[in-house]
NUKOL-645991 format. One record per residue (C-alpha): x negated, y, z negated; residue number from 1. Coordinates in steps of 0.2 Angstrom, whole numbers. Layout:
N
X  Y  Z  NUM .
...
REM end
This chain:
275
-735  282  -442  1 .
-743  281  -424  2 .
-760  289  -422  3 .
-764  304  -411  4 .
-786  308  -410  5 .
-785  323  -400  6 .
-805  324  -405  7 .
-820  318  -394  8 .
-827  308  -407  9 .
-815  297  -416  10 .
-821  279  -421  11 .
-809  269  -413  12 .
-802  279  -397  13 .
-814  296  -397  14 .
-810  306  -383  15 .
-796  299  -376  16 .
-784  310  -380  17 .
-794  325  -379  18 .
-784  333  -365  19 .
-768  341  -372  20 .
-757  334  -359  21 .
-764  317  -362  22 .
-761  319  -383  23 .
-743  324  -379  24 .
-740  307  -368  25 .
-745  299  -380  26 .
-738  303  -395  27 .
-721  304  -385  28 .
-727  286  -378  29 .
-730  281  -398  30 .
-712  287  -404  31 .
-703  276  -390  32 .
-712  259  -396  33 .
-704  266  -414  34 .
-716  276  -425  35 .
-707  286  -437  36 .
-721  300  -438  37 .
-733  305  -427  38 .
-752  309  -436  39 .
-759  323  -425  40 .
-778  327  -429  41 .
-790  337  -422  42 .
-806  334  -433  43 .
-813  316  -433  44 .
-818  309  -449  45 .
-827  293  -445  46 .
-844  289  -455  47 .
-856  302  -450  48 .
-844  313  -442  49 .
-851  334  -446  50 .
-836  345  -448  51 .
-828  356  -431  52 .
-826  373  -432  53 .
-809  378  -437  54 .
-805  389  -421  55 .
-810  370  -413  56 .
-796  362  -422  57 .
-784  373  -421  58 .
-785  373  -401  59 .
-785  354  -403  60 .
-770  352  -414  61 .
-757  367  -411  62 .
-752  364  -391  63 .
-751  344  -395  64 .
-739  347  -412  65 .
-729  360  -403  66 .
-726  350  -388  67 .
-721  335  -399  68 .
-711  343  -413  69 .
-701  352  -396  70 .
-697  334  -390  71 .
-690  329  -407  72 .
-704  319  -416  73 .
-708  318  -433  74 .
-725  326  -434  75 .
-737  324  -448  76 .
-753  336  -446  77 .
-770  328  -451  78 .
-782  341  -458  79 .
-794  346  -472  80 .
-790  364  -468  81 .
-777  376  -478  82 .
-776  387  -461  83 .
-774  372  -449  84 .
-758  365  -458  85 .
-750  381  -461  86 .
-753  386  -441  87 .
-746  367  -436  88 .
-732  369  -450  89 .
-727  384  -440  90 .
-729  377  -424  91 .
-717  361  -429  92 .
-726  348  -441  93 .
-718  341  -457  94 .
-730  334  -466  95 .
-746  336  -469  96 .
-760  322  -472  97 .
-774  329  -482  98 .
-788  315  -483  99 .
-796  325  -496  100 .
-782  325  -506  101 .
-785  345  -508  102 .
-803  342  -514  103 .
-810  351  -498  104 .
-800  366  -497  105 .
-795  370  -515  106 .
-781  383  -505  107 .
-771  365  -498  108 .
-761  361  -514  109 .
-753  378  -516  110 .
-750  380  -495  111 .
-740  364  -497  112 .
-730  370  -511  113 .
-726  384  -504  114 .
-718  374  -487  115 .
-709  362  -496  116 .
-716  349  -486  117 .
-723  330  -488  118 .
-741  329  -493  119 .
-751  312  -492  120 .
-765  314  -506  121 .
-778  303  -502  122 .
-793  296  -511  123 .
-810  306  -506  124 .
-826  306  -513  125 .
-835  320  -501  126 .
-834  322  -482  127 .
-841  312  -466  128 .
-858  315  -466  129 .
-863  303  -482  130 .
-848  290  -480  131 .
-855  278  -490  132 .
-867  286  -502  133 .
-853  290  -515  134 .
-847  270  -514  135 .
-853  265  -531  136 .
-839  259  -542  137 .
-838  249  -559  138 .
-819  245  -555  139 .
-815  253  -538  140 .
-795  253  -543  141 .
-795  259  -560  142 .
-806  274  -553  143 .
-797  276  -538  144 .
-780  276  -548  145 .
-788  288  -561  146 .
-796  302  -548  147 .
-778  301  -537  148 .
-770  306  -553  149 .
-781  319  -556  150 .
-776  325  -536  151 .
-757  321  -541  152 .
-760  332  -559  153 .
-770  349  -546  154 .
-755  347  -534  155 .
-739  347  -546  156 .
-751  361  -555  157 .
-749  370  -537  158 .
-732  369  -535  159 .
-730  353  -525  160 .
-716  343  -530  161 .
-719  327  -536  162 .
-704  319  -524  163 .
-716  325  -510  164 .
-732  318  -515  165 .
-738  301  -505  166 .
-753  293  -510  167 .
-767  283  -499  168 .
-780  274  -507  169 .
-793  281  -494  170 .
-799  263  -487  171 .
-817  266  -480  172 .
-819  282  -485  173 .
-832  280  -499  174 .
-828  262  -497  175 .
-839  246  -495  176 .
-825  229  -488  177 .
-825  225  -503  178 .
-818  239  -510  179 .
-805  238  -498  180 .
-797  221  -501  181 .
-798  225  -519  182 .
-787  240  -516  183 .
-773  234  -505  184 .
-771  219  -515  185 .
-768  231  -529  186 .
-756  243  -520  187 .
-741  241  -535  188 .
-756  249  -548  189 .
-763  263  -534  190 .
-743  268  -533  191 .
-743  272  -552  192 .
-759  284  -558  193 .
-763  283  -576  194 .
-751  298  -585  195 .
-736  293  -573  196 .
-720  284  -577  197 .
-716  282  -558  198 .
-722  273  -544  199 .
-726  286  -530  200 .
-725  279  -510  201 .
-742  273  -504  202 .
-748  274  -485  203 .
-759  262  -479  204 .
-772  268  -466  205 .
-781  249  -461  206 .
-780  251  -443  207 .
-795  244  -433  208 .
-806  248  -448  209 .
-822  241  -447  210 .
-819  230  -462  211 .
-807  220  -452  212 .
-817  217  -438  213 .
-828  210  -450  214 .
-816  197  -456  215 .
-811  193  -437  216 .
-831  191  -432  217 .
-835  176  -419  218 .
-845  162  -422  219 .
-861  170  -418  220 .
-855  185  -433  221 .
-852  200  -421  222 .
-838  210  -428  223 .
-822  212  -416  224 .
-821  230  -407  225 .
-809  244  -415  226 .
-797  238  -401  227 .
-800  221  -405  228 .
-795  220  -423  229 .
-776  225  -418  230 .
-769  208  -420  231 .
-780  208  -438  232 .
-771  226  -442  233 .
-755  219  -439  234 .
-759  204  -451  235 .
-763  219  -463  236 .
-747  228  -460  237 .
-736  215  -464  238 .
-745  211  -481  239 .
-744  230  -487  240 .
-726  231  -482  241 .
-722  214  -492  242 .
-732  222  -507  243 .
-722  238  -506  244 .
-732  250  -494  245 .
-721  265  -490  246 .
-727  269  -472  247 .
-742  263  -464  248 .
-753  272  -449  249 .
-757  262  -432  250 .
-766  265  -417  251 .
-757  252  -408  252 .
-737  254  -411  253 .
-726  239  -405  254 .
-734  225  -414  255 .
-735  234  -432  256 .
-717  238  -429  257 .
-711  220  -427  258 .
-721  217  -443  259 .
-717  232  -454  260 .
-699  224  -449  261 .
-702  207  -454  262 .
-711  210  -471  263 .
-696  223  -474  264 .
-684  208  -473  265 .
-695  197  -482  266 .
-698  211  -497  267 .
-679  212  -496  268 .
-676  194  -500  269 .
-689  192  -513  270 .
-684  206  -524  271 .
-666  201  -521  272 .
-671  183  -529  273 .
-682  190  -543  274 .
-675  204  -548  275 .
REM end
């Protein structure tokens, strides 16, 4: 899944695909280096972000998925907002990819159902504005497993069916590093929610996140820039794919490609000699 900000304000590439034409290029750039979906938002969601208005989004969003669903791509749309996915649903998205897992719009769940379409549910403790405030946890995957499956439960309660659901753990929103690595090293539990009898597919959405930057610091401790931490997404990518990841979402394509390869082959192998 190839990432297309077409905000002002993103944390890793803000503004730089604010101009329609240059969201279009690049998500058309992003599906020739192989990304399977292309993620179009139009409202930022880094730590601090303040909501857009809606009318902002939509004239973000809707000319960018249009023009990329016209040319044959996979397009996922990235919103909070019921309105927003039904307008980019119309305009030639998907999927939709509701990082609130249909917490801030209560009107998402049943919107989805009625489409038919693939909903990423993701783990969310409250918008933007007081990222890390809610990042208290006792056991960060059993509650995150236990609050998805309450989103899972509102969603197949909607009308969503549960072959359509895909779940993201959320990593940084409401998340402290340590929270993170702790949830991707746990991806096979975050798959199953307590109540379920089946895995669902899990997205992973590391890319350039602060948390690796961290990890990759230099000698005098300074974290790595969002575009420096590709390598240390890539590193991530093939780990999630060799622990069962479904999909994950890049801002940089090629490299993750090559690796979501590799780990497929590898997770090939090793299930073919355990199983």
């Amino acid at each position: 899944m190839g990432v297309v900000n077409v905000t002002p304000d993103s944390f890793s590439d803000g503004g730089t695909w604010l101009d329609p034409d240059k969201a279009i290029a690049h998500g058309l750039e992003l599906a020739g280096q192989g990304a399977d979906i292309i993620d179009v938002g139009g409202e930022s969601t880094r730590p601090g972000a303040e909501r857009v208005p809606k009318a902002d989004e939509l004239s973000r969003v809707l000319p960018v998925v249009k023009a990329l669903a016209a040319a044959g791509c996979y397009v996922s749309i990235d919103t909070m907002r019921a309105e927003v996915a039904s307008e980019a649903l119309a305009a030639g998205a998907r999927m939709v990819n509701d990082v609130s897992g249909g917490r801030a719009d209560p009107d998402m769940p049943g919107l989805v159902a009625a489409m038919g379409v693939p909903y990423v549910v993701m783990h969310w403790r409250g918008h933007s504005a007081d990222m890390y405030g809610p990042a208290v946890y006792a056991d960060v995957v059993g509650e995150v497993r236990a609050e998805l499956g309450r989103r899972v439960d509102a969603a197949i309660a909607a009308g969503v069916d549960p072959e359509l659901i895909i779940l993201d753990p959320g990593l940084g929103f409401a998340k402290l590093p340590e929270h993170n690595w702790k949830l991707l090293v746990s991806l096979d539990r975050i798959a199953r929610p307590p109540g379920y009898d089946r895995q669902f597919p899990v997205l992973v959405a590391a890319s350039r996140k602060g948390f690796l930057g961290k990890v990759v610091a230099g000698p005098d401790g300074r974290p790595r820039s969002f575009a420096g931490s590709d390598d240390a997404t890539i590193a991530v990518t093939a780990l999630a794919v060799a622990a069962g990841a479904w999909c994950v979402r890049v801002h940089a394509v090629p490299g993750n490609v090559d690796a979501v390869r590799v780990a497929t082959r590898w997770r090939q192998e090793y299930l073919a000699g355990t199983g």
